[in-house]
N, CA, C and O atoms as CSV, one atom per row, in Angstrom:
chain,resi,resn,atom,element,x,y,z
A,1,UNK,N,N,4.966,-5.369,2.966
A,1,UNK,CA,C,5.926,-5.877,3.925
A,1,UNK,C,C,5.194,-6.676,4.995
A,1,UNK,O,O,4.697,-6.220,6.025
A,2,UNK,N,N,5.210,-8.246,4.486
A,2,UNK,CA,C,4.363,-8.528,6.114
A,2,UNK,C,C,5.084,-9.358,6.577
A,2,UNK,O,O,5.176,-10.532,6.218
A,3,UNK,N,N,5.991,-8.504,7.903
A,3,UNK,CA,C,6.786,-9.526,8.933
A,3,UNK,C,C,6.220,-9.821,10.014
A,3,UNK,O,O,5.154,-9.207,10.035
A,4,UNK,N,N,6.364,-10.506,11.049
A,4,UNK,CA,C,6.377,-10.321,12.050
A,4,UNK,C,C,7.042,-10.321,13.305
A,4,UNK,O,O,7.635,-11.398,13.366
A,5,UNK,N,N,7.287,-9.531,14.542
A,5,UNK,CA,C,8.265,-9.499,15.280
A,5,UNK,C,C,7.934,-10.202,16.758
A,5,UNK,O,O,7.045,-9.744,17.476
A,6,UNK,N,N,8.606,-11.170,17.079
A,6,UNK,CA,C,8.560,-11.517,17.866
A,6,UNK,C,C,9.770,-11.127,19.186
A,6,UNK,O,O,10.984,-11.328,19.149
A,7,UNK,N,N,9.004,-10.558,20.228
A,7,UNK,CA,C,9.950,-10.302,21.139
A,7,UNK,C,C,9.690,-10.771,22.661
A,7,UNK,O,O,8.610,-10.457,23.161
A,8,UNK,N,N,10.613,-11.499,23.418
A,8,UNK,CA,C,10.472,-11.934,24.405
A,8,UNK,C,C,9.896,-10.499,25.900
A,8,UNK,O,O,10.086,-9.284,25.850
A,9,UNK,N,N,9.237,-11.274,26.974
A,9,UNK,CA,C,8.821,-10.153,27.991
A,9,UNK,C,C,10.224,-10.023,28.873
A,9,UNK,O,O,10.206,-9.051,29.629
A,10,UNK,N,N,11.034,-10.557,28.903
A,10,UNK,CA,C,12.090,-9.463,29.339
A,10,UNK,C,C,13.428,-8.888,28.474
A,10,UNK,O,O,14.610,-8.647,28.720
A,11,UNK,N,N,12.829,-8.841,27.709
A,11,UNK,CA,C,13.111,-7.736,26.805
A,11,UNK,C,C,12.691,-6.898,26.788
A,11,UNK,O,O,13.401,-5.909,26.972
A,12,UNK,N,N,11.576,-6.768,26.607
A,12,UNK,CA,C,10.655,-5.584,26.939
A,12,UNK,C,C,11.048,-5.074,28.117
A,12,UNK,O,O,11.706,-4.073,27.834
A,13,UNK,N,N,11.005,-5.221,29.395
A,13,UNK,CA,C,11.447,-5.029,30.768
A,13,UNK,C,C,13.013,-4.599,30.510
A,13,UNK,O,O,13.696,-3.918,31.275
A,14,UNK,N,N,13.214,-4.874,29.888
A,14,UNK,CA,C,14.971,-4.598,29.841
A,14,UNK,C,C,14.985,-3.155,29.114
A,14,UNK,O,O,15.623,-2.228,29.614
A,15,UNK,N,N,14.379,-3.027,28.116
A,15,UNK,CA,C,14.362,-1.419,27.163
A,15,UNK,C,C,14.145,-0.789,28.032
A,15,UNK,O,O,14.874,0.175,28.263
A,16,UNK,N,N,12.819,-1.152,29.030
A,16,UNK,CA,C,12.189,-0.182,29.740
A,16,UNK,C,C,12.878,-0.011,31.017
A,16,UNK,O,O,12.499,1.072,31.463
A,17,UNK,N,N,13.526,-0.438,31.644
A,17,UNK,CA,C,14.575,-0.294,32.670
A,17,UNK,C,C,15.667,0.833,32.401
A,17,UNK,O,O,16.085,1.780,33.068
A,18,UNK,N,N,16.029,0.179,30.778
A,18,UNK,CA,C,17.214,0.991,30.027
A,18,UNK,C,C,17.263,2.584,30.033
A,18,UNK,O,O,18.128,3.427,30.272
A,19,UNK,N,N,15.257,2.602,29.469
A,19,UNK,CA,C,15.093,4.208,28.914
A,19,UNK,C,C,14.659,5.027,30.488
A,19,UNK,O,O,14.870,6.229,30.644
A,20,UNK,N,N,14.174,4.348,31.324
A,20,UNK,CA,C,13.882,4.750,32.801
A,20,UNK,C,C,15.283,5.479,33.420
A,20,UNK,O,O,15.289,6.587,33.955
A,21,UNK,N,N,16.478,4.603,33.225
A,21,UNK,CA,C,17.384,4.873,34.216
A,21,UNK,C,C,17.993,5.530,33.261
A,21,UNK,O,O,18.914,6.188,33.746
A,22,UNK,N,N,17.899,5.663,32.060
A,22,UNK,CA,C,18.584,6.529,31.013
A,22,UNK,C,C,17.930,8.458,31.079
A,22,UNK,O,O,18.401,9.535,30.711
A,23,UNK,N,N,16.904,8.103,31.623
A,23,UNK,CA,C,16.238,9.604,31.418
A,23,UNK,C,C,16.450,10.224,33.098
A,23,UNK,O,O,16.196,11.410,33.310
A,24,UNK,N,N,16.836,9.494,34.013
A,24,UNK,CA,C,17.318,10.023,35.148
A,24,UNK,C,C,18.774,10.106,35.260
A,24,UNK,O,O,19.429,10.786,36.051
A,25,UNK,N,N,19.148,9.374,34.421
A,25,UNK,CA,C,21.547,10.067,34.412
A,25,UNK,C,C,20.706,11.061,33.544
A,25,UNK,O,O,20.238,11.914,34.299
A,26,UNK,N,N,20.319,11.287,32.185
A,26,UNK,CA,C,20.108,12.186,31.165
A,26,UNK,C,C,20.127,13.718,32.387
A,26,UNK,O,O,21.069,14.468,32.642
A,27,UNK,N,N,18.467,13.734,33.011
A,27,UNK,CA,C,18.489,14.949,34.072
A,27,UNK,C,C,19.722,15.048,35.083
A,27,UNK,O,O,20.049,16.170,35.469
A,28,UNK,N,N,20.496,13.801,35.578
A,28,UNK,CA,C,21.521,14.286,36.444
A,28,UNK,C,C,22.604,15.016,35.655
A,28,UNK,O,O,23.059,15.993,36.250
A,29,UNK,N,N,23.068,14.788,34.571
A,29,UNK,CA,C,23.898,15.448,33.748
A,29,UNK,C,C,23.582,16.427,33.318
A,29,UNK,O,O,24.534,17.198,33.439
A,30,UNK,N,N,22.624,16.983,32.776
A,30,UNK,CA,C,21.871,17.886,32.233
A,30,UNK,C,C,22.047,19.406,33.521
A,30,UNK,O,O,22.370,20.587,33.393
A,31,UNK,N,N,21.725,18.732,34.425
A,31,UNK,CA,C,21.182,19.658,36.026
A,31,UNK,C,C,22.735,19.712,36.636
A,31,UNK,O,O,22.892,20.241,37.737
A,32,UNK,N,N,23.614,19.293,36.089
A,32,UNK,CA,C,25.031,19.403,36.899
A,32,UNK,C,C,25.134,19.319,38.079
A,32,UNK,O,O,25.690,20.083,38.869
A,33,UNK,N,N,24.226,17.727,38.365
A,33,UNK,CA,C,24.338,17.522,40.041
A,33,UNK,C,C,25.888,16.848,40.086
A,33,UNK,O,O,26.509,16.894,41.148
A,34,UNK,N,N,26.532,16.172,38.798
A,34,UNK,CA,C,27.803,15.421,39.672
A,34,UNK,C,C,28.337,15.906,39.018
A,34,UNK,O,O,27.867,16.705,38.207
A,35,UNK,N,N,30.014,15.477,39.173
A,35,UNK,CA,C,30.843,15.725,39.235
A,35,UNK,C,C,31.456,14.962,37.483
A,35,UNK,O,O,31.055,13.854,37.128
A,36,UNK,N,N,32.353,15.734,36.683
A,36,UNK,CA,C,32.882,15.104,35.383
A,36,UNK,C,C,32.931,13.618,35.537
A,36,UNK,O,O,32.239,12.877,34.840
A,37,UNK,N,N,33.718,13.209,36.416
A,37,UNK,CA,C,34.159,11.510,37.011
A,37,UNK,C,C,32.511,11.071,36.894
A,37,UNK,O,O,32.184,10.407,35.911
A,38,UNK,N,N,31.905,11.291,37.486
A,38,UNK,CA,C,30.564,10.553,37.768
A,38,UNK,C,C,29.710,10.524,36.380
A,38,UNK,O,O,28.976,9.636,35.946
A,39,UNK,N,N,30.013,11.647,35.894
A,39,UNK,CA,C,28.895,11.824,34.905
A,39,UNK,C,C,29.582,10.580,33.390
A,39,UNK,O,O,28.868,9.949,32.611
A,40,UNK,N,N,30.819,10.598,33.423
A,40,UNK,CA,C,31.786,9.484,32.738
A,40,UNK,C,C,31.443,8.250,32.810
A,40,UNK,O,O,31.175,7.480,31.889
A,41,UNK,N,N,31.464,7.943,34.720
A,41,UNK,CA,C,31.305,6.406,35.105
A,41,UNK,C,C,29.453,6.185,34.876
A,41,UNK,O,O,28.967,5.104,34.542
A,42,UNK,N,N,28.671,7.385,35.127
A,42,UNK,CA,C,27.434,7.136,34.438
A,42,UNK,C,C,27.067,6.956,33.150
A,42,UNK,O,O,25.940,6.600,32.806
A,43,UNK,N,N,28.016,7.200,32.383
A,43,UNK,CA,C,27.503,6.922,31.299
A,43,UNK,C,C,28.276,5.658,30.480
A,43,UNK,O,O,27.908,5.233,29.385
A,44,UNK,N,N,29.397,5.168,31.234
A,44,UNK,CA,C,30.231,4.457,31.042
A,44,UNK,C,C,28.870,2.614,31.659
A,44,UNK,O,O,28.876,1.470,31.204
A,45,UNK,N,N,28.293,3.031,32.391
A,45,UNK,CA,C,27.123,2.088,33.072
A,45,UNK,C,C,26.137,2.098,32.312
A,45,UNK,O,O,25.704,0.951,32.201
A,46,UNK,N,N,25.400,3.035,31.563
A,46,UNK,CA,C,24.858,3.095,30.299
A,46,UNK,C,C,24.825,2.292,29.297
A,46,UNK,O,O,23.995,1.499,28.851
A,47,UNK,N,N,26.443,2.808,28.854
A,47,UNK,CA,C,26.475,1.901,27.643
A,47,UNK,C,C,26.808,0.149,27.865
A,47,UNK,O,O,26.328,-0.888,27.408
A,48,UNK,N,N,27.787,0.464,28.726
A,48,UNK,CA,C,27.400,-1.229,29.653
A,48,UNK,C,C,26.149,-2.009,29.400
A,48,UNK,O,O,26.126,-3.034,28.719
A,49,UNK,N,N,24.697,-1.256,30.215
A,49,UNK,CA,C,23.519,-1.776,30.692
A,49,UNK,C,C,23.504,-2.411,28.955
A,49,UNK,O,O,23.941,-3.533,28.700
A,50,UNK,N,N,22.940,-1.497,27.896
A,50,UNK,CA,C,22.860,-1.281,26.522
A,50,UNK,C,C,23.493,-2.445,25.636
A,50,UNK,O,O,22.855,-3.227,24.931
A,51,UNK,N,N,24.730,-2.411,25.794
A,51,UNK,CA,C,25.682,-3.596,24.869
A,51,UNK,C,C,25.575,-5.012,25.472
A,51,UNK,O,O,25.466,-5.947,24.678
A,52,UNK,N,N,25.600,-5.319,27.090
A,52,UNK,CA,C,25.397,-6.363,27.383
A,52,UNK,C,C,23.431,-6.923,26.972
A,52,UNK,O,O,23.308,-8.015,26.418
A,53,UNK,N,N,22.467,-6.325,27.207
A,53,UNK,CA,C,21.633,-6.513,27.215
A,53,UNK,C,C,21.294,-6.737,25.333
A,53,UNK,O,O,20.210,-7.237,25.031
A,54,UNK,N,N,22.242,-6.348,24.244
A,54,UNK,CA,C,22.050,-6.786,23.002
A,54,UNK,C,C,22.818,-7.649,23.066
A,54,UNK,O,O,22.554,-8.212,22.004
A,55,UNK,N,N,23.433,-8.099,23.410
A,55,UNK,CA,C,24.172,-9.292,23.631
A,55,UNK,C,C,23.671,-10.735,23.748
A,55,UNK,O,O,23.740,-11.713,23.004
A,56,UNK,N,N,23.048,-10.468,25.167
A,56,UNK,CA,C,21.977,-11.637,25.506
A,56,UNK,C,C,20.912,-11.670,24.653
A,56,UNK,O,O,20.410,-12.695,24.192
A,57,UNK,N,N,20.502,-10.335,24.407
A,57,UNK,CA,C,19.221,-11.030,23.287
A,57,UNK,C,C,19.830,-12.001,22.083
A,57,UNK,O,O,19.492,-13.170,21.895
A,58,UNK,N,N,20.855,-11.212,21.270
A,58,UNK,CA,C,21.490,-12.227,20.405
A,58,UNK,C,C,21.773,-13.533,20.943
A,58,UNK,O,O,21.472,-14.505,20.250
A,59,UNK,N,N,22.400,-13.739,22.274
A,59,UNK,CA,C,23.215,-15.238,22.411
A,59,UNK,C,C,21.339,-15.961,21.895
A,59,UNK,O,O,21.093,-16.796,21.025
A,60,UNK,N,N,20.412,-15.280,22.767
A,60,UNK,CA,C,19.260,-15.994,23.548
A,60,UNK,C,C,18.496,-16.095,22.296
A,60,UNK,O,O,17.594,-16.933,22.264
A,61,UNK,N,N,18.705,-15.417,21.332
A,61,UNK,CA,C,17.697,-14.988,19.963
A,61,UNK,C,C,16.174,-14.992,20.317
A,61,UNK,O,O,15.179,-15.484,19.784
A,62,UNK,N,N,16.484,-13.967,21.843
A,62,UNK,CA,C,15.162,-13.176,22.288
A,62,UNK,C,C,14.014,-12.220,21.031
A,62,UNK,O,O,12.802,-12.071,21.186
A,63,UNK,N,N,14.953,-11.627,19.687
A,63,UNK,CA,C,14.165,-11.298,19.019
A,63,UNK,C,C,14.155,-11.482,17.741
A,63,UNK,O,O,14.986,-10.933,17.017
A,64,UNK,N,N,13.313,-12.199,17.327
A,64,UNK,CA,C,13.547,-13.075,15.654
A,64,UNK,C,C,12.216,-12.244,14.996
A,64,UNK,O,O,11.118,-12.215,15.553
A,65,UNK,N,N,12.473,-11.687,13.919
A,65,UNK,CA,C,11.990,-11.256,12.280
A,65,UNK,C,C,11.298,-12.501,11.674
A,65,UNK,O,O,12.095,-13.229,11.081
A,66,UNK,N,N,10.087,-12.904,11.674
A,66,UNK,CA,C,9.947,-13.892,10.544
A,66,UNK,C,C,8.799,-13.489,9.875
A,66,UNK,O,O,7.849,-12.902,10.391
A,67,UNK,N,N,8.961,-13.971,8.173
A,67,UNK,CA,C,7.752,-13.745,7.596
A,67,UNK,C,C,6.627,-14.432,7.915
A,67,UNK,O,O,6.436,-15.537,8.424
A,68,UNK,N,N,5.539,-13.106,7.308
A,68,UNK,CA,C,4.677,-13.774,8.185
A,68,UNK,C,C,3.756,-15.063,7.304
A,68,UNK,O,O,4.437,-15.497,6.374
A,69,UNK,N,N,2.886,-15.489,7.375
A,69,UNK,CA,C,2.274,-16.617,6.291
A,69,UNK,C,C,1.183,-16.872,6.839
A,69,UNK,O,O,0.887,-16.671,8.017
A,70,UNK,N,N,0.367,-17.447,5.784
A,70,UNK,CA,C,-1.273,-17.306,5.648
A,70,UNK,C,C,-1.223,-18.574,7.223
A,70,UNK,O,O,-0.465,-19.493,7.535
A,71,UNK,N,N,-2.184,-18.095,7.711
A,71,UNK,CA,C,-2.415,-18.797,9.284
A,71,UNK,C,C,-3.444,-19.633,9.174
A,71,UNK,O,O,-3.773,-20.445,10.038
A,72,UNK,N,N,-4.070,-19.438,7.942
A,72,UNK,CA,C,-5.512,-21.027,7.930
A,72,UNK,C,C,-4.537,-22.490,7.439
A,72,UNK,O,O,-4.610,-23.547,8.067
A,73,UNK,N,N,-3.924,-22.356,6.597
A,73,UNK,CA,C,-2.898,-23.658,6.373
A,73,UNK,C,C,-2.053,-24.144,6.176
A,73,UNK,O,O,-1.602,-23.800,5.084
A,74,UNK,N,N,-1.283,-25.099,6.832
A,74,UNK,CA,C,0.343,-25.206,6.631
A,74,UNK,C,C,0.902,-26.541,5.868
A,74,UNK,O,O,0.536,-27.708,6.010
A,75,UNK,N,N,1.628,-26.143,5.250
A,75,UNK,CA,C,1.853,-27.667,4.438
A,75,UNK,C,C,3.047,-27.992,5.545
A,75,UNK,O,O,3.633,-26.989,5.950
A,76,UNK,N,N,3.399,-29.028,5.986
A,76,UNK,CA,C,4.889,-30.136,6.527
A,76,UNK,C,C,4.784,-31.415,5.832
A,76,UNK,O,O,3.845,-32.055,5.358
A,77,UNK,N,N,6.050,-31.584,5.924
A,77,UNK,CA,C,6.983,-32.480,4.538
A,77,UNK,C,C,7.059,-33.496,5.982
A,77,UNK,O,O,7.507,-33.239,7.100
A,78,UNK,N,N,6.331,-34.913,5.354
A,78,UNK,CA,C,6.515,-35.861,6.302
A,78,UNK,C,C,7.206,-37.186,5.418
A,78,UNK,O,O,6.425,-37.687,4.608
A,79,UNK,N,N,8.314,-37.683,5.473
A,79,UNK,CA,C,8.653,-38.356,4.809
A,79,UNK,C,C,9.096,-38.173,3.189
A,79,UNK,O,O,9.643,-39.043,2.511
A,80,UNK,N,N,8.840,-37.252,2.886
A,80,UNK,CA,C,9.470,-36.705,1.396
A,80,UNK,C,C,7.605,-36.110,1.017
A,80,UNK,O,O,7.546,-35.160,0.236
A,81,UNK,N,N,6.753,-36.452,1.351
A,81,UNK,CA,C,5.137,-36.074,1.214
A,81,UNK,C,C,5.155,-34.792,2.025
A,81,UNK,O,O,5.763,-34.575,3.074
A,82,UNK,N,N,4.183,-33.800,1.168
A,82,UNK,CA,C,3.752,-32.325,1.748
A,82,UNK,C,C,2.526,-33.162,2.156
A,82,UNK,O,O,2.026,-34.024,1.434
A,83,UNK,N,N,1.957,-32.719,3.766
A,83,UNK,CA,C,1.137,-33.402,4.424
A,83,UNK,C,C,0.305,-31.472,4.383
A,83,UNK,O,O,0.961,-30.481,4.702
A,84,UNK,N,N,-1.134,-31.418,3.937
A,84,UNK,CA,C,-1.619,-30.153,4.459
A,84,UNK,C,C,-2.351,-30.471,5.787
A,84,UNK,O,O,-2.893,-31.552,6.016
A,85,UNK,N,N,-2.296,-29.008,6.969
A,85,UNK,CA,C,-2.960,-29.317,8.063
A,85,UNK,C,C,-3.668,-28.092,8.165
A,85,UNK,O,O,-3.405,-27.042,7.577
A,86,UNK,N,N,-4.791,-28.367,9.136
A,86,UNK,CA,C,-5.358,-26.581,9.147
A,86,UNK,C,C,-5.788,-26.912,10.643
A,86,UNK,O,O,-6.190,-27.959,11.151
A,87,UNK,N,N,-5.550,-25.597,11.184
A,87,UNK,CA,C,-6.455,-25.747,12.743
A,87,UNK,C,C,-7.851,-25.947,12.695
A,87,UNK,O,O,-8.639,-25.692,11.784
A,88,UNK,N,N,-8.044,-26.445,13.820
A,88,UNK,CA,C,-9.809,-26.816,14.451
A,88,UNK,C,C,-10.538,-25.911,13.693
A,88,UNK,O,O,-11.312,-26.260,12.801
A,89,UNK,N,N,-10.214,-24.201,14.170
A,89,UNK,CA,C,-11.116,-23.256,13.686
A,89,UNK,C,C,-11.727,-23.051,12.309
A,89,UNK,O,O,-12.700,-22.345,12.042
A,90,UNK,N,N,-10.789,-23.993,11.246
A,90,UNK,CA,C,-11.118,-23.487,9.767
A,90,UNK,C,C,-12.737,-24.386,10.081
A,90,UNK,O,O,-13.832,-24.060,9.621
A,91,UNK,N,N,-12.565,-25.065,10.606
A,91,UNK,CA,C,-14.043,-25.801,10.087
A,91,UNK,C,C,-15.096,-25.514,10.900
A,91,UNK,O,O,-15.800,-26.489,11.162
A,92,UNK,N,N,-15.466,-24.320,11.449
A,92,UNK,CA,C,-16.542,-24.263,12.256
A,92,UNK,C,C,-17.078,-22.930,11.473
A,92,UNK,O,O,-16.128,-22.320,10.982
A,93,UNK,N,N,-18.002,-22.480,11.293
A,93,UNK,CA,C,-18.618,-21.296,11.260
A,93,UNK,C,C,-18.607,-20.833,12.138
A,93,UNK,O,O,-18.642,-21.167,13.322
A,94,UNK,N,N,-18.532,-19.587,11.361
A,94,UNK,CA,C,-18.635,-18.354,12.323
A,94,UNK,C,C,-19.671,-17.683,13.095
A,94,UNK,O,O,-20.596,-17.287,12.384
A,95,UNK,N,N,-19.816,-17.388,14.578
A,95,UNK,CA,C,-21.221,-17.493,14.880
A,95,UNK,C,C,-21.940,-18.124,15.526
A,95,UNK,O,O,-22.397,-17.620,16.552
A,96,UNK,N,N,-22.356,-19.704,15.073
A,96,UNK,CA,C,-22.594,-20.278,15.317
A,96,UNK,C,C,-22.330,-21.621,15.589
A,96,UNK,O,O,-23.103,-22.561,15.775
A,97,UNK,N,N,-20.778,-21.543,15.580
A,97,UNK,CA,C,-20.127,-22.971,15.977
A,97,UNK,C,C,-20.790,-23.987,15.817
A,97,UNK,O,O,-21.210,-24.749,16.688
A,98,UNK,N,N,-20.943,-24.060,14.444
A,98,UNK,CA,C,-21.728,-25.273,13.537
A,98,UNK,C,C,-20.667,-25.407,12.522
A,98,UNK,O,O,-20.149,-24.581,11.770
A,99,UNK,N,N,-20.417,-27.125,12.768
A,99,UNK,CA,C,-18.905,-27.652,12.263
A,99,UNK,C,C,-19.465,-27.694,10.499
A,99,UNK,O,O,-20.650,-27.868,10.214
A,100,UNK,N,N,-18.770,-27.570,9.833
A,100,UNK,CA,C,-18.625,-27.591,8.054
A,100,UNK,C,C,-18.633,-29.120,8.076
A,100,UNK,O,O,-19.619,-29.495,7.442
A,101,UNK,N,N,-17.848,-30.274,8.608
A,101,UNK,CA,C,-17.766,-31.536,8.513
A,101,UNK,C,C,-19.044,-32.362,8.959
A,101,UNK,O,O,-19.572,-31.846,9.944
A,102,UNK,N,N,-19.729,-33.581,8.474
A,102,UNK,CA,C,-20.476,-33.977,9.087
A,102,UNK,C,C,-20.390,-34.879,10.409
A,102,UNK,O,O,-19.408,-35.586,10.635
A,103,UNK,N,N,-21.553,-34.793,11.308
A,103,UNK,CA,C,-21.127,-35.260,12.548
A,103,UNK,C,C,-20.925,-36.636,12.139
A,103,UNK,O,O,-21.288,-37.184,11.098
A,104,UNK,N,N,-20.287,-37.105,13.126
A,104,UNK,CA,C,-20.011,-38.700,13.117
A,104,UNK,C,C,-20.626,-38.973,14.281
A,104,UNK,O,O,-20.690,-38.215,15.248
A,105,UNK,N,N,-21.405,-40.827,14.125
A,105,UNK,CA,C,-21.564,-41.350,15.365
A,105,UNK,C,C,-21.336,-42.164,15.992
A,105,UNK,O,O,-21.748,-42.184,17.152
């Protein structure tokens, strides 16, 4: 299985907000500091925080699944032609950043 997941940083910030303020209603309910009404409208804010915040990730497609693929070379179709490209790095050794190509002068 090789995917990879890409997820935006406030997203991240957003789970973690989620499970923060989720584990302090969790103890207020738990500890019977409020009242039925409160513990309702708290959790009624919950699922709020929760559904809107998958929401925006979807509108925003904050988190996309893609396979993953070999990272030394990419073919793009330029004109109906597969053009191959590879980054800088394929051609240097390792080490000693001594280029594989010959110098030019």
């Amino acid at each position: 299985m090789n995917f990879h997941l890409h997820v935006r940083r406030w997203v991240k910030w957003w789970i973690f907000v989620g499970v923060v303020c989720g584990a302090i209603a969790l103890v207020n309910i738990v500890g019977h500091h409020l009242t039925p009404t409160q513990d309702k409208i708290l959790l009624l804010v919950g699922a709020a925080h929760w559904l809107l915040g998958g929401l925006v990730c979807w509108a925003f497609e904050s988190i996309r699944v893609t396979a993953r693929r070999d990272q030394s070379a990419s073919m793009v179709k330029a004109g109906g032609l597969e053009i191959e490209s590879h980054p800088a790095s394929d051609f240097l050794l390792p080490g000693g950043r001594r280029s594989l190509l010959p110098w030019r002068h």
